[in-house]
N, CA and C of each residue as an Amber inpcrd file, in Angstrom:
protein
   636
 120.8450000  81.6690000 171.3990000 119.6290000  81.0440000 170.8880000
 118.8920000  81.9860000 169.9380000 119.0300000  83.1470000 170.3870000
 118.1060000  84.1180000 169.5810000 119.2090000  84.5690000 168.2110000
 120.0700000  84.4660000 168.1620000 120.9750000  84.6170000 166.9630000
 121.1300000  83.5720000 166.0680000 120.7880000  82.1310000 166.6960000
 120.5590000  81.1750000 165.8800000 119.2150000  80.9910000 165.1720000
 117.9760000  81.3010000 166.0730000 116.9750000  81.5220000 165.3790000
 117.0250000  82.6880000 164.0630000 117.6420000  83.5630000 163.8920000
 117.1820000  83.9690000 162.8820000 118.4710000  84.4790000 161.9110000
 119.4570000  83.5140000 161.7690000 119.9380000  83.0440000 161.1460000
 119.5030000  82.0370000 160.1070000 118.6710000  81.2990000 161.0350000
 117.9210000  79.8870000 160.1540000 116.6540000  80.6380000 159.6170000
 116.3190000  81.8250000 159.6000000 115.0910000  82.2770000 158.7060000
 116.0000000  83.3100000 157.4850000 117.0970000  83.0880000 157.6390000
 117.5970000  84.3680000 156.4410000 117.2680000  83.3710000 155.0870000
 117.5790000  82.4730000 154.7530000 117.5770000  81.9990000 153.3890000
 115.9760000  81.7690000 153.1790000 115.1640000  81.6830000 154.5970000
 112.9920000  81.5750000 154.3250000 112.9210000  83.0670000 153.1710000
 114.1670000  84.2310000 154.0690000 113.3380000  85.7240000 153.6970000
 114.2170000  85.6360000 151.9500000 114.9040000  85.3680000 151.8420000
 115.9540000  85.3290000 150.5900000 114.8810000  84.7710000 149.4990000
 114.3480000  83.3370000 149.7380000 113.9830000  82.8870000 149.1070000
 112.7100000  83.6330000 148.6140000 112.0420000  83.9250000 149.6880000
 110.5450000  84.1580000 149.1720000 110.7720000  85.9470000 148.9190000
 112.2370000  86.4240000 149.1410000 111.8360000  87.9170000 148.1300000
 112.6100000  87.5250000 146.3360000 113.2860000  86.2740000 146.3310000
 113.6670000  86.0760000 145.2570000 112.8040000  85.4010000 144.2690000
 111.1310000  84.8540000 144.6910000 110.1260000  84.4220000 143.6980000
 109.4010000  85.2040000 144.0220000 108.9440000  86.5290000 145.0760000
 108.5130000  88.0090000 144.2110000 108.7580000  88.5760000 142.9910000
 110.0290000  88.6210000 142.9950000 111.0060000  89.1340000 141.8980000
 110.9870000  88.4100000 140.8610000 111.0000000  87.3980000 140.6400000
 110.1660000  86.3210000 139.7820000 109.2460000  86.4050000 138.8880000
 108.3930000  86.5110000 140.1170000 107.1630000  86.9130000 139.0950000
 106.5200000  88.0350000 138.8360000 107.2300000  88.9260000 139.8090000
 107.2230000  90.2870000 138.6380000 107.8730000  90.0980000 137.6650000
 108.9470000  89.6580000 137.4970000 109.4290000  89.7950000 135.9770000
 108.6660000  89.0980000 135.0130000 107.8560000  87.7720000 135.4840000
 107.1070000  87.0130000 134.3370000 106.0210000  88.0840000 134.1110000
 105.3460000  88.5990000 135.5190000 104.1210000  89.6450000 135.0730000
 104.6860000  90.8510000 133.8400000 105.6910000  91.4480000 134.0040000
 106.5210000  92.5290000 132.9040000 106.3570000  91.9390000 131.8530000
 107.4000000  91.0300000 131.5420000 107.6210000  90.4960000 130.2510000
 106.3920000  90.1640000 129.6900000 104.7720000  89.6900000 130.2950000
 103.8520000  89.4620000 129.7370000 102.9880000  90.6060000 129.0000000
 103.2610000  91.6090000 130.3890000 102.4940000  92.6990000 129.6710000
 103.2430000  93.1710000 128.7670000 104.8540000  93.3160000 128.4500000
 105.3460000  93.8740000 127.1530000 105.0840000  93.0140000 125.8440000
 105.2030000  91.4340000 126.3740000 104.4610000  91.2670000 125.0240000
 103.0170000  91.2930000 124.1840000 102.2180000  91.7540000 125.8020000
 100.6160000  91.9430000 125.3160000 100.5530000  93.2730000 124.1270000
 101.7980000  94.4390000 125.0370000 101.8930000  95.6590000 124.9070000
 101.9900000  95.7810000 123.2810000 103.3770000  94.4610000 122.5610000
 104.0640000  94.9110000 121.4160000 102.8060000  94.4960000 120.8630000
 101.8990000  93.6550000 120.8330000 100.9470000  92.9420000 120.2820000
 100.0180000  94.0060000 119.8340000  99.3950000  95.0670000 121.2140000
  98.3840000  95.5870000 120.4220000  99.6580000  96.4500000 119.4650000
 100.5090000  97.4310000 119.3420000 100.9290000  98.1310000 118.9490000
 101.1660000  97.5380000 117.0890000 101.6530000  96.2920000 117.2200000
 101.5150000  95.6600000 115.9850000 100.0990000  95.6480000 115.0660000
  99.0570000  95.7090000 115.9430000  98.3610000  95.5340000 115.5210000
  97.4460000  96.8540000 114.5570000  98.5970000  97.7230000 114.9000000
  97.6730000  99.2620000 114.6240000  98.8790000  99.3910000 113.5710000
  99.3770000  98.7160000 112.8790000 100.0750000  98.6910000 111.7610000
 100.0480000  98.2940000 110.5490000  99.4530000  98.7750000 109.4270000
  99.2720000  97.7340000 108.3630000  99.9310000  97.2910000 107.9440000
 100.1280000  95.8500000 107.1030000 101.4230000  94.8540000 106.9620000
  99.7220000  94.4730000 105.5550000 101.3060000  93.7440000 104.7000000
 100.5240000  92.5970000 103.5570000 100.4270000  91.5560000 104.4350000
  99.1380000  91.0500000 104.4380000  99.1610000  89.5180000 105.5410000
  99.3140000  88.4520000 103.9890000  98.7390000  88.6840000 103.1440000
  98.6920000  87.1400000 102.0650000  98.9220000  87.7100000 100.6380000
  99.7890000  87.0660000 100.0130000 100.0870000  87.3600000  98.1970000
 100.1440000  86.5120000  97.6040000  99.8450000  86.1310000  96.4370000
  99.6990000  85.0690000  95.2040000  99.8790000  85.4280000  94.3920000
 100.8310000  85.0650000  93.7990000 100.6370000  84.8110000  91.7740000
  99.9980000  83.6200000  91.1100000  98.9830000  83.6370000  90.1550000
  98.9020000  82.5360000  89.8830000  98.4120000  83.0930000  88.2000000
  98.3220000  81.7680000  87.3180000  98.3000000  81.8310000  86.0610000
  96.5950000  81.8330000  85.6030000  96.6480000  82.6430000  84.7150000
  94.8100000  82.4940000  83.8230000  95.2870000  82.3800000  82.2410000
  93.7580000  82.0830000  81.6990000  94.0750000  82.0030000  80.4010000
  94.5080000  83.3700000  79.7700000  94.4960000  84.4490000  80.7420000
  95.0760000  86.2100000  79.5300000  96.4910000  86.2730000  80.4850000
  96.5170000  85.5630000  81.5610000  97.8800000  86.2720000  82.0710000
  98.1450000  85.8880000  83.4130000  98.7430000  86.5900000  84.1470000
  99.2180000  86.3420000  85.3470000  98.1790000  87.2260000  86.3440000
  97.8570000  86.8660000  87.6940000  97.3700000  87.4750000  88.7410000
  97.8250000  87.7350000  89.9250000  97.5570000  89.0040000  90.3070000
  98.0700000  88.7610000  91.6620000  96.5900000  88.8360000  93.0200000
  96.8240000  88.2250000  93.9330000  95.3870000  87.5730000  95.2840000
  96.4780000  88.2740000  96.0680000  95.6200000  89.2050000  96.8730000
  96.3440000  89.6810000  98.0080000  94.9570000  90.3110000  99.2750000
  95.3810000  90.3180000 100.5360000  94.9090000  91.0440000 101.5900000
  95.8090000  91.6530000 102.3380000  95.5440000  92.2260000 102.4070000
  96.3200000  93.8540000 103.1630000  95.4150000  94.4470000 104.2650000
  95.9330000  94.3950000 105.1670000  95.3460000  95.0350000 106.7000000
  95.7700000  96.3460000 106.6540000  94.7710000  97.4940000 106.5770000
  95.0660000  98.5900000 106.3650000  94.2560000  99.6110000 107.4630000
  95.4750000 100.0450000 107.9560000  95.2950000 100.5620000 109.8240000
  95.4670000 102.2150000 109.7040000  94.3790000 103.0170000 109.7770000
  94.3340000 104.2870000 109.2310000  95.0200000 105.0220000 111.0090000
  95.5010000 105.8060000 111.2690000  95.8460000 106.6620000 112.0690000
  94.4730000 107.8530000 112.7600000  94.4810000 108.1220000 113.8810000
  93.4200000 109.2410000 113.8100000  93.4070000 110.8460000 112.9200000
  94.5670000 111.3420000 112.2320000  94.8060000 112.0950000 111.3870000
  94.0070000 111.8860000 110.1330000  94.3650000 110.8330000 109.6930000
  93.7840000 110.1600000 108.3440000  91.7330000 109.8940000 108.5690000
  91.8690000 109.2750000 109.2520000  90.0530000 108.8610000 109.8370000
  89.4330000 110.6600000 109.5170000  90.2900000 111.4960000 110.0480000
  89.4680000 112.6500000 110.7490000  89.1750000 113.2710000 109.1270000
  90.4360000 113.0060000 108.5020000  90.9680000 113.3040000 107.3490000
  89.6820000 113.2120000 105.8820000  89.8900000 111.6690000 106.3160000
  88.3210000 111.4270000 105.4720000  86.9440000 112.0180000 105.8190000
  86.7830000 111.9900000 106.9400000  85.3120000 112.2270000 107.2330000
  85.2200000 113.9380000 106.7340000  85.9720000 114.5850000 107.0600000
  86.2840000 115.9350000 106.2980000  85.9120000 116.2760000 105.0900000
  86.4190000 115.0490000 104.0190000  85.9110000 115.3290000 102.3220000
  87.3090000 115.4300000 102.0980000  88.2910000 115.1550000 102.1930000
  89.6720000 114.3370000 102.3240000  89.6690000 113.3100000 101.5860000
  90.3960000 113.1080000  99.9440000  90.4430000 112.1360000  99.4310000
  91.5030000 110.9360000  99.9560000  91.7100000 109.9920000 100.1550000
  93.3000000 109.6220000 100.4940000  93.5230000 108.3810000  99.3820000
  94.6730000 108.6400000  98.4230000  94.9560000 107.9020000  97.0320000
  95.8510000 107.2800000  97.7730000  96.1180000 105.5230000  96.7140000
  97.0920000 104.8630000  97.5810000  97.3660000 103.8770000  96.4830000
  98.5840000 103.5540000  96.5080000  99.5910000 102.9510000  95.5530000
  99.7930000 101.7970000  95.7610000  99.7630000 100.4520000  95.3820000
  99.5000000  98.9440000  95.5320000 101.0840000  98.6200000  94.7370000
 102.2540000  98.4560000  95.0920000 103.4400000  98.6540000  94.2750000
 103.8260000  96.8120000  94.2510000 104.0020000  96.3410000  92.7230000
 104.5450000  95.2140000  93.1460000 105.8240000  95.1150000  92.4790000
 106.7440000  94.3010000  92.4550000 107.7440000  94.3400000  92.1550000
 108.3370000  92.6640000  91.7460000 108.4720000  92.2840000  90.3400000
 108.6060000  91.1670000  90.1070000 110.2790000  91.3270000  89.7180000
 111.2620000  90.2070000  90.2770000 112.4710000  89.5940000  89.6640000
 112.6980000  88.4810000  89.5880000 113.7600000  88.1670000  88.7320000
 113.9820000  86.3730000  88.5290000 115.0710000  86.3240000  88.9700000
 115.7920000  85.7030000  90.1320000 116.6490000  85.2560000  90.7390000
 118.2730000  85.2910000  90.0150000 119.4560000  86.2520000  89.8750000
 120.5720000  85.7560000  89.2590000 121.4690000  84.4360000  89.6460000
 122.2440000  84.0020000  89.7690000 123.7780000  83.4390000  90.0360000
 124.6060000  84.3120000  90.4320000 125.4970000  83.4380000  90.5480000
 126.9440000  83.5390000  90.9590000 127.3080000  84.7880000  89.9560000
 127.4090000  84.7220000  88.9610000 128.2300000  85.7880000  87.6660000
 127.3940000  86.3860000  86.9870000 125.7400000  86.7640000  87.2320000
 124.9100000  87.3450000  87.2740000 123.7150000  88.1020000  88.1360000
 123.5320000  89.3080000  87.4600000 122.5700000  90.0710000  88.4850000
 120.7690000  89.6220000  88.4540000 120.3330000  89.6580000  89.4680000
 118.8000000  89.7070000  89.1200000 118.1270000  89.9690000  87.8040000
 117.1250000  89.9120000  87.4110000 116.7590000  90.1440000  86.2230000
 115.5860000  91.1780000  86.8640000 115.0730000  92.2010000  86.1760000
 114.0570000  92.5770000  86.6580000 112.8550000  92.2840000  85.5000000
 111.7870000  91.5430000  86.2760000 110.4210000  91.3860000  85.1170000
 109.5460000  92.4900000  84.8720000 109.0960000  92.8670000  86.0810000
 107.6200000  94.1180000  86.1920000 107.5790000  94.5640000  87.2570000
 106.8710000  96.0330000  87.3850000 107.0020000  96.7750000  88.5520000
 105.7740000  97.3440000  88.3090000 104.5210000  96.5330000  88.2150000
 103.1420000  96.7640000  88.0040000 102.5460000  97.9120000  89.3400000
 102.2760000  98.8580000  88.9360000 101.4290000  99.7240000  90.3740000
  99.6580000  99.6560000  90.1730000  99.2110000  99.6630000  90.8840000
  97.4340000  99.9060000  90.9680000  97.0070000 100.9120000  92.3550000
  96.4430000 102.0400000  91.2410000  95.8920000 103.0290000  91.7430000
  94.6020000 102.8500000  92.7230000  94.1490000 103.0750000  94.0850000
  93.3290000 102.8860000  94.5650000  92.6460000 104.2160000  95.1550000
  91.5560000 104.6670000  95.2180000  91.1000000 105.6040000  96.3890000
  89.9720000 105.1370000  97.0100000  90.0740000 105.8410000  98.3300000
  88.5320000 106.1660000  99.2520000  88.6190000 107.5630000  99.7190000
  86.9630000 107.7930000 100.1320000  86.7580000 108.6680000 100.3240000
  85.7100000 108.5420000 100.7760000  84.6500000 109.6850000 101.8410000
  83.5710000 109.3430000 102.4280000  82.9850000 110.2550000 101.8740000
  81.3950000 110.0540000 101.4330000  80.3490000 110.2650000 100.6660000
  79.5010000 111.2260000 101.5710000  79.7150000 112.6360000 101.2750000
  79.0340000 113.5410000 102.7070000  77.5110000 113.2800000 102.2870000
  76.7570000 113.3280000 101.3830000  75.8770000 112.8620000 100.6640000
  75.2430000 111.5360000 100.9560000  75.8010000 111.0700000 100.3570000
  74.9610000 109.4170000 100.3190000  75.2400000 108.9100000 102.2440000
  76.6930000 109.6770000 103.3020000  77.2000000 108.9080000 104.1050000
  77.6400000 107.8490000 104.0760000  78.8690000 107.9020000 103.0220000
  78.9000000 106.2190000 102.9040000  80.2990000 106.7290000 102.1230000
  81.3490000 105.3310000 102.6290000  82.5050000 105.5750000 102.2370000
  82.5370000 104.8980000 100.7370000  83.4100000 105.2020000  99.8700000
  83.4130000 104.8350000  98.6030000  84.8450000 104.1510000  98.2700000
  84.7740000 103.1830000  97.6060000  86.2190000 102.9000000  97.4650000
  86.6020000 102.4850000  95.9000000  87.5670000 102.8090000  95.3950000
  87.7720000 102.5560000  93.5330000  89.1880000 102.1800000  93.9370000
  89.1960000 100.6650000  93.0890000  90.1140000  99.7860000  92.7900000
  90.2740000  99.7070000  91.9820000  91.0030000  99.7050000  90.8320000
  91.2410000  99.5190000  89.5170000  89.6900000 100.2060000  88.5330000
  88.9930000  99.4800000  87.5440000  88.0350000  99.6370000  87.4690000
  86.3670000  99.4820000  88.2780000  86.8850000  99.2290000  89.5430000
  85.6890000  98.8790000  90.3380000  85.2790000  99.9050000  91.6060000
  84.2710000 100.1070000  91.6620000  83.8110000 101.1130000  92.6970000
  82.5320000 100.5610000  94.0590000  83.3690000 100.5650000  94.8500000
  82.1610000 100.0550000  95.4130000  81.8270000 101.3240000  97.3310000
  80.7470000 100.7130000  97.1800000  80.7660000 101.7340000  98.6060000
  80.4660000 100.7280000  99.7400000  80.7950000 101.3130000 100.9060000
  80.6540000 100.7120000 102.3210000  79.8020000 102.1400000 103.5310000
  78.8390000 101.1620000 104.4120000  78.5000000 102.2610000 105.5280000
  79.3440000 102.5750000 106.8610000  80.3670000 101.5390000 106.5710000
  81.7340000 102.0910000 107.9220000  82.9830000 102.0690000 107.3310000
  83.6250000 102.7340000 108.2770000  85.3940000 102.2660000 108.0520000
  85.7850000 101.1890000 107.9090000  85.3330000 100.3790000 108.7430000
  86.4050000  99.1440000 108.9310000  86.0470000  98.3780000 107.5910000
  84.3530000  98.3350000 107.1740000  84.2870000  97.7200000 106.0220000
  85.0120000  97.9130000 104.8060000  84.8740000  99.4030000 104.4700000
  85.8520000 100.4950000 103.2580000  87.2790000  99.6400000 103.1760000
  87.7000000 100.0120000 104.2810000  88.9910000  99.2520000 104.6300000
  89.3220000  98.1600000 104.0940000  88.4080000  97.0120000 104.2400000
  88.6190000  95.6250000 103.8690000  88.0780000  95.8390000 102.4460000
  87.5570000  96.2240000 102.1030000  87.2690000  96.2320000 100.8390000
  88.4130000  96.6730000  99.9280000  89.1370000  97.8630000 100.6150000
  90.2790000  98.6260000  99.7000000  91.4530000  97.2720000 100.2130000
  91.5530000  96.6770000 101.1250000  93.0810000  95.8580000 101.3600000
  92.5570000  94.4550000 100.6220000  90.9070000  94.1630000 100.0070000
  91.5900000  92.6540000  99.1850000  91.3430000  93.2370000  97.7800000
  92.1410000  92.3140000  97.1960000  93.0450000  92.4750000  95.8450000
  92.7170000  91.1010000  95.0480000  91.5850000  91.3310000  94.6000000
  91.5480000  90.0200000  93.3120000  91.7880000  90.0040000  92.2940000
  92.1650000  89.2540000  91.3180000  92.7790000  88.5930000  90.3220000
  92.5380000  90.1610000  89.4850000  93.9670000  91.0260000  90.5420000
  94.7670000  92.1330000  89.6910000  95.8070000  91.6000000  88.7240000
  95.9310000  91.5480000  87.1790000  96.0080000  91.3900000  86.2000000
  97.7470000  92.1380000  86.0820000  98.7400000  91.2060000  86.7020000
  99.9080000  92.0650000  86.4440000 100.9740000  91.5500000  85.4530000
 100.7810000  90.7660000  84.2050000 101.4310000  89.7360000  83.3950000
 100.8660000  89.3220000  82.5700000 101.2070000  89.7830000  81.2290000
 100.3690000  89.2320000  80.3440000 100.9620000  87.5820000  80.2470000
 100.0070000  86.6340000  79.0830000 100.4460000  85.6360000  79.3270000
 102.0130000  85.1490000  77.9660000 102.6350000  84.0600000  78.8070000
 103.5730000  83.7500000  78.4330000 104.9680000  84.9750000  78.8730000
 104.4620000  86.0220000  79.9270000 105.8530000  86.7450000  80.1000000
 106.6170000  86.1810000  81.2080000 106.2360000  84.6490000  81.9110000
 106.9980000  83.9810000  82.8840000 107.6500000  82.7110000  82.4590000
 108.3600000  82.1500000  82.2740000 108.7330000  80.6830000  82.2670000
 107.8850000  79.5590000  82.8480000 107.5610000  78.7800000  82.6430000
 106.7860000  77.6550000  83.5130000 107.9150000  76.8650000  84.4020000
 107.5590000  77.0060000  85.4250000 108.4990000  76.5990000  86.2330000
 109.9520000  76.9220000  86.8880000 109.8710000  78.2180000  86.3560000
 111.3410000  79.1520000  86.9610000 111.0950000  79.7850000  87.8090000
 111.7390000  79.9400000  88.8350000 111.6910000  80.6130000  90.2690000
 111.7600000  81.8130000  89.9850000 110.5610000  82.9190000  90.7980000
 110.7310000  84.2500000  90.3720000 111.0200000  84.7360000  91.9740000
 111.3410000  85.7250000  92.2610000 111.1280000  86.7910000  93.5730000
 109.9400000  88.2460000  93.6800000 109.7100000  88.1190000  94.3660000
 108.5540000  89.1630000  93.9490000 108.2590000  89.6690000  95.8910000
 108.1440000  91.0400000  95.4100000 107.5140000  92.0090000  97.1620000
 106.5210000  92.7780000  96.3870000 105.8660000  93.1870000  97.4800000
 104.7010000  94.0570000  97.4450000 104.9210000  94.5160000  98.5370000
 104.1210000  95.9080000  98.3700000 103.3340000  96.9230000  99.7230000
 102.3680000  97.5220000  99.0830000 101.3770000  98.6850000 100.3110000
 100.9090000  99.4320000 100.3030000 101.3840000 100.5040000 100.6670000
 100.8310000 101.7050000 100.2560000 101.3790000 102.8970000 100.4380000
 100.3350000 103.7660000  99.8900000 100.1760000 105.1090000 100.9470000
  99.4260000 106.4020000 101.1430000 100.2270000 107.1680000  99.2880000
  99.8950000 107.5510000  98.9760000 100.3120000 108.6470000  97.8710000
 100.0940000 110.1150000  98.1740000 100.9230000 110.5500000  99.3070000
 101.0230000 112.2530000  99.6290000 100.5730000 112.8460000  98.8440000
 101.5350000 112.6950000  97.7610000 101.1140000 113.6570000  96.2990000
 100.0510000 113.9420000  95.8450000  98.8030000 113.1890000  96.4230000
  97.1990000 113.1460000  96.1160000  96.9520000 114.4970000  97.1240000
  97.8700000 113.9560000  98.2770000  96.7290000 115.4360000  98.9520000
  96.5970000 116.6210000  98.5180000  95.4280000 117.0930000  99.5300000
  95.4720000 118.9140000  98.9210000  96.7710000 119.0860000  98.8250000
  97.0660000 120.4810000  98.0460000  98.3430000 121.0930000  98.2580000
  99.2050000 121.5530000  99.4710000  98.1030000 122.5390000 100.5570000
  98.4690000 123.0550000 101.6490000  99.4080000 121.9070000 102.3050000
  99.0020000 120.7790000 102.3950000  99.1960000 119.7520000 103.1340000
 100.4590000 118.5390000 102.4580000 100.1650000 118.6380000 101.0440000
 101.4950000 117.9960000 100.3620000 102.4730000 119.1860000  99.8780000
 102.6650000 120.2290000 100.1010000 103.9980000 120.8810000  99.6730000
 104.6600000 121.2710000 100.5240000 106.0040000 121.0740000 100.1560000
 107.2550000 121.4050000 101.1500000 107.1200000 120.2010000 102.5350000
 106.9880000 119.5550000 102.0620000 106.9110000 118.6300000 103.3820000
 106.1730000 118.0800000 104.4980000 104.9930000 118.9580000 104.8340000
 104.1050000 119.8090000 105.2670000 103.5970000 118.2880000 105.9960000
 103.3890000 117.8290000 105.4560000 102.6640000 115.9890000 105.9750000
 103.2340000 115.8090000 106.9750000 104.7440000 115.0100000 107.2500000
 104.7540000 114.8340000 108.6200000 103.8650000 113.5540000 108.8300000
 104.7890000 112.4800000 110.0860000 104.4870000 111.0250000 109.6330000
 102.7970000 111.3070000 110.2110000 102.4110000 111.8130000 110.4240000
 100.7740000 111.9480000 110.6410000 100.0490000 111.7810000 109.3400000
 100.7400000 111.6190000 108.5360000 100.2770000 112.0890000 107.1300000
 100.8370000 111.3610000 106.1640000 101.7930000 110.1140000 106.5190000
 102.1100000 108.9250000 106.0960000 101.5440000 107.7560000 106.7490000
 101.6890000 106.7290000 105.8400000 100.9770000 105.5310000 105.5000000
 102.0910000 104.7150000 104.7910000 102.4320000 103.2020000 105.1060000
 102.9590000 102.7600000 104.2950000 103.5250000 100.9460000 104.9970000
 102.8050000 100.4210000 104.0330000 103.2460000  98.3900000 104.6900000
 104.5290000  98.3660000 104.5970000 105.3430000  97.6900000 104.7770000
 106.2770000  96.9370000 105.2400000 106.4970000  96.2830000 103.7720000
 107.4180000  96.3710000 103.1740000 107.6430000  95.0530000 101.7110000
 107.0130000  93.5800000 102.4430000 106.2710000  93.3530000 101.6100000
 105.9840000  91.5610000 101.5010000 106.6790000  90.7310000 101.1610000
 108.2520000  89.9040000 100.9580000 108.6760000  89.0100000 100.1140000
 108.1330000  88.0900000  99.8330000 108.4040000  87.1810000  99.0590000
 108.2080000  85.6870000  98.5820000 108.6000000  85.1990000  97.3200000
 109.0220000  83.9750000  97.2900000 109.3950000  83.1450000  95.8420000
 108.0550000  82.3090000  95.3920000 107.8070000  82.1180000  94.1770000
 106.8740000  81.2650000  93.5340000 107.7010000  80.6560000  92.2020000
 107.3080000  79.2360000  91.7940000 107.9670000  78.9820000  90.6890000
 106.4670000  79.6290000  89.9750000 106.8940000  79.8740000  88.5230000
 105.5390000  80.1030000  87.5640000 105.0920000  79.4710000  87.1500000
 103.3010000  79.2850000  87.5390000 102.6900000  78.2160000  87.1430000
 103.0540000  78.3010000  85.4070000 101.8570000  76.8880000  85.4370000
 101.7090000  76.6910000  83.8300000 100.2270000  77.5150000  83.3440000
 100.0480000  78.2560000  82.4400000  98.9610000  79.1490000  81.8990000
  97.8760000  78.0530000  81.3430000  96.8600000  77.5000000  81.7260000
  95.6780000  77.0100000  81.6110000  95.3940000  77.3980000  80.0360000
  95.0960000  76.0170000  79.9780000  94.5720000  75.7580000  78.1800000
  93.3040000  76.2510000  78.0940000  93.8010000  77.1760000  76.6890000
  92.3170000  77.9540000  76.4210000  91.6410000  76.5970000  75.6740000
  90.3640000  76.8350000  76.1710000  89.2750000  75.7550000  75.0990000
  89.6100000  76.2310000  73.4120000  89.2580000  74.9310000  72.8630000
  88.9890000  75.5560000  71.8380000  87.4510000  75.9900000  71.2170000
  86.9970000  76.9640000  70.4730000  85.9960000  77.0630000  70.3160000
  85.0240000  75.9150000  69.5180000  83.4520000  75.6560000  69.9000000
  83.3760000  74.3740000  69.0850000  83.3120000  74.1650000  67.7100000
């Protein structure tokens, strides 16, 4: 009797250590994907890119999430310039019995830097300078990208499929010397997005008025 009784509880204990095990594994797998999540998130990536047509030329619309490291942060507040390279890269699609074409490989120079003076971070985009009283603002200010001017007009086809990537990227070569020669940086001291792809056909370039 007593060997039959607990015989008939082996598959109770089976069962209920086999949906422990269960849901520890659902609890794991959740926290690794909470885990990859923040870790992604301390990464800058191009989140959005556009080409589109004006009456002088082509543009490019972009935002860029730009995720500084504690090296870099400490870096700036120091009087630490950090220069950074906006790289885009335009081609037109080959065939079968042809190679890519390459169109433009437009770069735009950017810096920030924090203002020991005024306290206030500064940021220069092309011709524009503007300042911010935090990081995170500086930041957003240096990752959007308006109607940057990379095409004059008529250098696209209307309606031909182009290929085109972008990134961001730290420019070492800006730093002090101590720190950019011989190698000396060290990924503490790199910065750099991920290529962006995408296809666009090319708009049509908007009719200039005529004057009256």
């Amino acid at each position: 009797m007593v060997s039959f009784t607990h015989c008939c509880r082996r598959p109770d204990v089976a069962w209920r250590a086999w949906a422990r095990f269960w849901l520890a594994g659902l609890l794991l797998a959740g926290w690794l994907v909470a885990a990859s999540g923040a870790i992604a998130s301390d990464k800058s990536v191009v989140k959005t890119a556009s080409i589109r047509a004006t009456p002088q030329g082509y543009v490019l619309d972009a935002d860029v999430d730009i995720a500084l490291n504690p090296t870099l942060e400490d870096a700036l507040v120091k009087g630490i310039n950090l220069h950074f390279l906006l790289e885009l890269e335009l081609t037109r699609p080959g065939n079968w019995y042809w190679f890519d074409e390459d169109i433009a490989e437009p770069v735009r120079k950017m810096r920030i830097y924090y203002h020991l003076l005024l306290r206030r971070y500064v940021v220069e985009s092309g011709y524009v300078t503007r300042t911010a009283e935090t990081l995170g603002e500086a930041l957003a200010m240096l990752g959007r990208v308006n109607e940057w001017q990379v095409l004059e007009r008529g250098a696209l086809k209307t309606g031909r499929r182009y290929d085109a990537r972008l990134r961001l990227r730290l420019d070492t070569t800006q730093l002090p010397k101590p720190l950019s020669v011989g190698g000396v940086t060290g990924d503490k001291w790199e910065l750099a997005t991920p290529w962006h792809n995408w296809s666009f056909d090319a708009p049509a370039a908007p009719v200039i008025p005529s004057p009256p």
